[in-house]
C-alpha positions in Angstrom: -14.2 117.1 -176.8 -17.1 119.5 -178.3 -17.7 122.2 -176.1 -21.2 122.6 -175.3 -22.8 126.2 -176.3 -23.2 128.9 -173.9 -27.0 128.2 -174.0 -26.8 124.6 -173.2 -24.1 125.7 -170.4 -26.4 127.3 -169.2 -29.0 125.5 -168.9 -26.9 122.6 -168.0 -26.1 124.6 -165.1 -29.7 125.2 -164.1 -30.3 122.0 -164.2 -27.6 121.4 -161.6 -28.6 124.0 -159.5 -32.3 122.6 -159.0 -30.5 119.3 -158.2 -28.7 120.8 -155.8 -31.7 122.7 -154.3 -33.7 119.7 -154.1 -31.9 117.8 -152.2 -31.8 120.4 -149.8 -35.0 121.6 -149.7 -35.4 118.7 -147.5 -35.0 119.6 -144.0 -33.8 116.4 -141.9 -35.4 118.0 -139.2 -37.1 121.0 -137.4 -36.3 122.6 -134.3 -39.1 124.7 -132.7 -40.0 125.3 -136.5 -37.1 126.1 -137.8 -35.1 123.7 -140.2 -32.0 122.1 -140.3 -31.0 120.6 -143.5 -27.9 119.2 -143.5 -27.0 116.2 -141.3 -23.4 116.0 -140.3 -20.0 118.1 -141.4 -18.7 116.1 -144.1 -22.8 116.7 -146.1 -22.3 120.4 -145.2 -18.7 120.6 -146.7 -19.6 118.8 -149.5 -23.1 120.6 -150.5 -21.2 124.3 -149.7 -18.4 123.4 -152.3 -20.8 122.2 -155.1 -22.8 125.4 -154.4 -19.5 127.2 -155.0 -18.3 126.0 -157.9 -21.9 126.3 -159.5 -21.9 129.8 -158.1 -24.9 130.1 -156.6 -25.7 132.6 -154.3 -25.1 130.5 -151.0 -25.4 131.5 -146.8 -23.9 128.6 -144.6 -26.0 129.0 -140.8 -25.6 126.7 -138.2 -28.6 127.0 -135.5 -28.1 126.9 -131.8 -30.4 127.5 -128.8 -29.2 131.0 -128.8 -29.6 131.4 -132.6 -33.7 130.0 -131.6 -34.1 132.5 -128.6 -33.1 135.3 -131.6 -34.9 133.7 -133.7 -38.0 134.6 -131.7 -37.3 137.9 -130.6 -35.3 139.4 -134.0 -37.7 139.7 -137.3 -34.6 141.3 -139.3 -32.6 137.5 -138.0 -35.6 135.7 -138.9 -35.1 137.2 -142.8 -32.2 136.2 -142.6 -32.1 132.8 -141.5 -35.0 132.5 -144.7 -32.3 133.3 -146.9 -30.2 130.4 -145.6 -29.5 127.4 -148.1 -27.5 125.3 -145.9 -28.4 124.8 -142.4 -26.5 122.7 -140.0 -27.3 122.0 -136.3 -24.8 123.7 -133.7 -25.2 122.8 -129.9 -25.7 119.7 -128.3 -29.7 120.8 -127.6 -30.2 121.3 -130.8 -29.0 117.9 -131.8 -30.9 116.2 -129.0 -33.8 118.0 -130.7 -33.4 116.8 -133.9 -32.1 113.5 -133.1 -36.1 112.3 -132.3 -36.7 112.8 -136.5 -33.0 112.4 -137.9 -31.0 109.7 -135.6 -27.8 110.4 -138.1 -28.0 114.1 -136.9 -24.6 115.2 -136.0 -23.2 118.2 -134.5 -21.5 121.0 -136.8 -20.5 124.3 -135.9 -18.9 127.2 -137.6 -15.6 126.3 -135.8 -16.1 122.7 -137.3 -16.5 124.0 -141.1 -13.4 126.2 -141.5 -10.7 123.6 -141.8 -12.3 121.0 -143.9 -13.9 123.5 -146.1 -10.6 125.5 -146.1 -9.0 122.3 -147.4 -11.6 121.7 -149.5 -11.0 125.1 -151.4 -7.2 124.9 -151.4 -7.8 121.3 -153.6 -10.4 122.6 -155.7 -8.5 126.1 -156.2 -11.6 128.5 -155.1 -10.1 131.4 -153.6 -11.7 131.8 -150.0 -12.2 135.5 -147.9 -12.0 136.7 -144.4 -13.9 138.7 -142.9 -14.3 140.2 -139.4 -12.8 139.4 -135.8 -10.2 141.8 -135.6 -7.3 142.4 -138.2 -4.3 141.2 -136.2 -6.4 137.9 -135.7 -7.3 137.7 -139.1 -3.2 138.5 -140.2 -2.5 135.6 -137.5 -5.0 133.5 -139.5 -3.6 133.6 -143.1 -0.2 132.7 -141.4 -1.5 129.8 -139.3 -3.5 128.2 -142.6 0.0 128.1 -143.9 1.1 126.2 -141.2 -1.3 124.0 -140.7 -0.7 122.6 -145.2 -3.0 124.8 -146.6 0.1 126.4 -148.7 -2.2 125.9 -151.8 -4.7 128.2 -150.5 -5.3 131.5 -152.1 -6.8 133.9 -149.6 -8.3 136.4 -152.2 -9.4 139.0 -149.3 -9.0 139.7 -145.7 -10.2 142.6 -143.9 -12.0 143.4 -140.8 -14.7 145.6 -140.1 -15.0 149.6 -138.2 -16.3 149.4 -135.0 -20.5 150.0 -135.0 -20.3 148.2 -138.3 -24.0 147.8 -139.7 -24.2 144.1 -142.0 -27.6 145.6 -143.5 -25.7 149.4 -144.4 -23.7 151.2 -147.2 -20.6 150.2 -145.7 -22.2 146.1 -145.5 -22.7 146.9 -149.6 -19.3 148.5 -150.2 -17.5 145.5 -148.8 -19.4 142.8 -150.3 -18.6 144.8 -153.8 -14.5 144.4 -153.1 -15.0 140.5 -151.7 -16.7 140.2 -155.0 -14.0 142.1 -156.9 -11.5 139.9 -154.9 -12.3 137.4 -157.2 -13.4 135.2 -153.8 -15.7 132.4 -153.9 -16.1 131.5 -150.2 -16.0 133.7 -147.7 -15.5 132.9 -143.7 -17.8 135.5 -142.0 -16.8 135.8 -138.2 -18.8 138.6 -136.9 -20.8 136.9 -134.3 -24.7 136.2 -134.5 -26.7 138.3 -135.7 -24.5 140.4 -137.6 -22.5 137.5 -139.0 -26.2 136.1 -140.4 -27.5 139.4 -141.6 -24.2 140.2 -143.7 -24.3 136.7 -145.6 -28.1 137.1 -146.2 -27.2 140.5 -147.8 -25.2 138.7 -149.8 -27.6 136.6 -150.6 -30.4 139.1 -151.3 -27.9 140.5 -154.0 -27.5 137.4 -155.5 -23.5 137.6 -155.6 -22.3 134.2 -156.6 -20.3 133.2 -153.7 -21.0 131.2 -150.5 -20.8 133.1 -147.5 -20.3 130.5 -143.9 -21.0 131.9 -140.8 -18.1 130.8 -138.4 -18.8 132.7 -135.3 -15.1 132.2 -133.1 -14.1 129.8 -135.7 -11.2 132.0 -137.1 -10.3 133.2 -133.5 -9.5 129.6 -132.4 -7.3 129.2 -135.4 -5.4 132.0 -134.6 -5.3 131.0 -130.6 -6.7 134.0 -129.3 -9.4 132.0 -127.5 -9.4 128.2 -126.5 -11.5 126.1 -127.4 -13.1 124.0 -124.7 -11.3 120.4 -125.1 -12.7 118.1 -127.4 -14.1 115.7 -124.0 -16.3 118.1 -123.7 -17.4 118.8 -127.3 -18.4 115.3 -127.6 -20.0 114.7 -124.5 -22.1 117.6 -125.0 -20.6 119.9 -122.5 -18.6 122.6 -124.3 -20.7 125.1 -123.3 -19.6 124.8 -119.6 -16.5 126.1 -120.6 -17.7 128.9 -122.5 -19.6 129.8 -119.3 -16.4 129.3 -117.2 -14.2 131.7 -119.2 -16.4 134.0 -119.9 -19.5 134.1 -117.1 -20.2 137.8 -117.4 -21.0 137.8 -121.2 -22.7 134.0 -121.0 -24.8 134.2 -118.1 -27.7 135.3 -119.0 -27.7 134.0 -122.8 -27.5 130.8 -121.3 -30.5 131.8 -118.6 -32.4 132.2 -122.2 -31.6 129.3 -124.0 -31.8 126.8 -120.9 -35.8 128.8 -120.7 -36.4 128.1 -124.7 -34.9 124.5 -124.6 -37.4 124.0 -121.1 -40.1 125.3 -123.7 -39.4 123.7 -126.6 -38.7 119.8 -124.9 -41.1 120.2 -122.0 -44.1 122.7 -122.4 -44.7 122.7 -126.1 -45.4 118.8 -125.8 -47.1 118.6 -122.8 -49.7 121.7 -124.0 -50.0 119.7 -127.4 -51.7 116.9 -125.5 -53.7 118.8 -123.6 -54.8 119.8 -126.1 -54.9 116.5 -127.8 -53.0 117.8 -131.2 -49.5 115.4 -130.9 -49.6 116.0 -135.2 -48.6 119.9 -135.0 -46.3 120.0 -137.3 -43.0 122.3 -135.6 -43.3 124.5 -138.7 -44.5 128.4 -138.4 -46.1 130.0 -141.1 -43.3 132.4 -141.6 -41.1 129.8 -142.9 -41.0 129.6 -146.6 -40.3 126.8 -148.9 -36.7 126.1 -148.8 -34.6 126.3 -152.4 
């Protein structure tokens, strides 16, 4: 077969890369303006992977009610969450949200991603990164992946980071420079929102060809240091009662927040729009660019 020359390659490649953008440049719907793009897991699996193996510069975010509340207090996480290609919705709320414009909405968190796109990348041969959590976690990890018949799998880098660790900092830039030099092409970020967001949009701001998906405790429930509420309550919608239960001191008063924004978003929002008779407002701020 005649091998194309590097500049038809390339723009062969740019070419897929806008086909790529398009289709998500589409939001399936907006919560309290802010857009979700990708409808279920197997969509987001499947558009992250073709983003990797084009090698564009990729951030994998999936918004929940306390992503929103940060959303409207944190200008720095609302930068980030601009940089964002590939946005899934994470939370029953949020789904319920979105369901009104998208009824094949489904729920997808970061814990959801790692194992299908870790498979993914063992059968395609991308070398995937790890980063954050702690290191024995992370060591317990790469040994459970094993287990679990991801033997293919090459983890290319695992590391954690100091304590006080900035995502926006020197430090945030020497990292991303040896996941880059790993030869990585996906990398799980599990730092927590924001910092988790804020690293992968640096990543993205650099345009380094790698995808970056933000897991949250997604690698710590792989590795059984904390348990995952069972799946009865995942699918009816009520994991986060178990959060609370486990851990009430840390959880209280996030949740307090996001039960006030969902009360806002569901109930005041649309009663104030017709008062004011203005039902068309359209969810989107001004702040909010055009989506790649």
């Amino acid at each position: 077969m005649q091998q194309l020359a590097p500049s038809a390659a390339k723009s062969l490649r740019t070419v897929e890369e806008e086909m790529v953008s398009d289709r998500l440049a589409k939001p399936v719907a907006w919560v309290d303006g802010w857009p979700v793009n990708v409808a279920n897991l197997e969509d987001a699996v499947s558009a992250a992977i073709e983003a990797t193996e084009l090698r564009t510069p990729t951030a994998v975010f999936t918004l929940n009610l306390d992503h929103v509340v940060k959303l409207r207090q944190n200008s720095n996480f609302r930068r980030a969450y601009q940089s964002a290609s590939i946005v899934t919705a994470d939370g029953a709320p949020v789904v319920w949200l979105g369901r009104s414009q998208a009824s094949s909405l489904r729920r997808t968190t970061g814990a959801d991603l790692v194992l299908p796109l870790v498979k993914a990348a063992a059968a395609k041969d991308l070398p995937i990164a790890l980063f954050g959590t702690s290191r024995p976690i992370i060591d317990a990890v790469t040994a459970k992946l094993a287990e679990l018949g991801c033997a293919s799998l090459r983890i290319a880098y695992a590391d954690s980071p100091i304590m006080g660790f900035d995502p926006q900092g020197a430090d945030a830039d020497a990292l991303l420079n040896d996941i880059v030099a790993s030869g990585s092409r996906i990398v799980f970020v599990a730092l927590g929102a924001p910092k988790q967001e804020l690293f992968a949009a640096r990543a993205v701001e650099r345009r380094l060809p790698l995808t970056f998906v933000c897991v949250g405790a997604g690698l710590d429930f792989i590795a059984n240091a904390q348990v995952r509420a069972p799946h009865l309550l995942q699918s009816s919608g009520l994991e986060w009662v178990w959060r609370l239960a486990n851990d009430p001191r840390r959880l209280l008063m996030r949740y307090v927040a996001c039960a006030g924004v969902l009360a806002d978003i569901a109930v005041v929002k649309p009663t104030m729009r017709r008062l004011v008779g203005n039902k068309g407002k359209s969810e989107r701020p001004p702040s909010v660019r055009q989506w790649h």
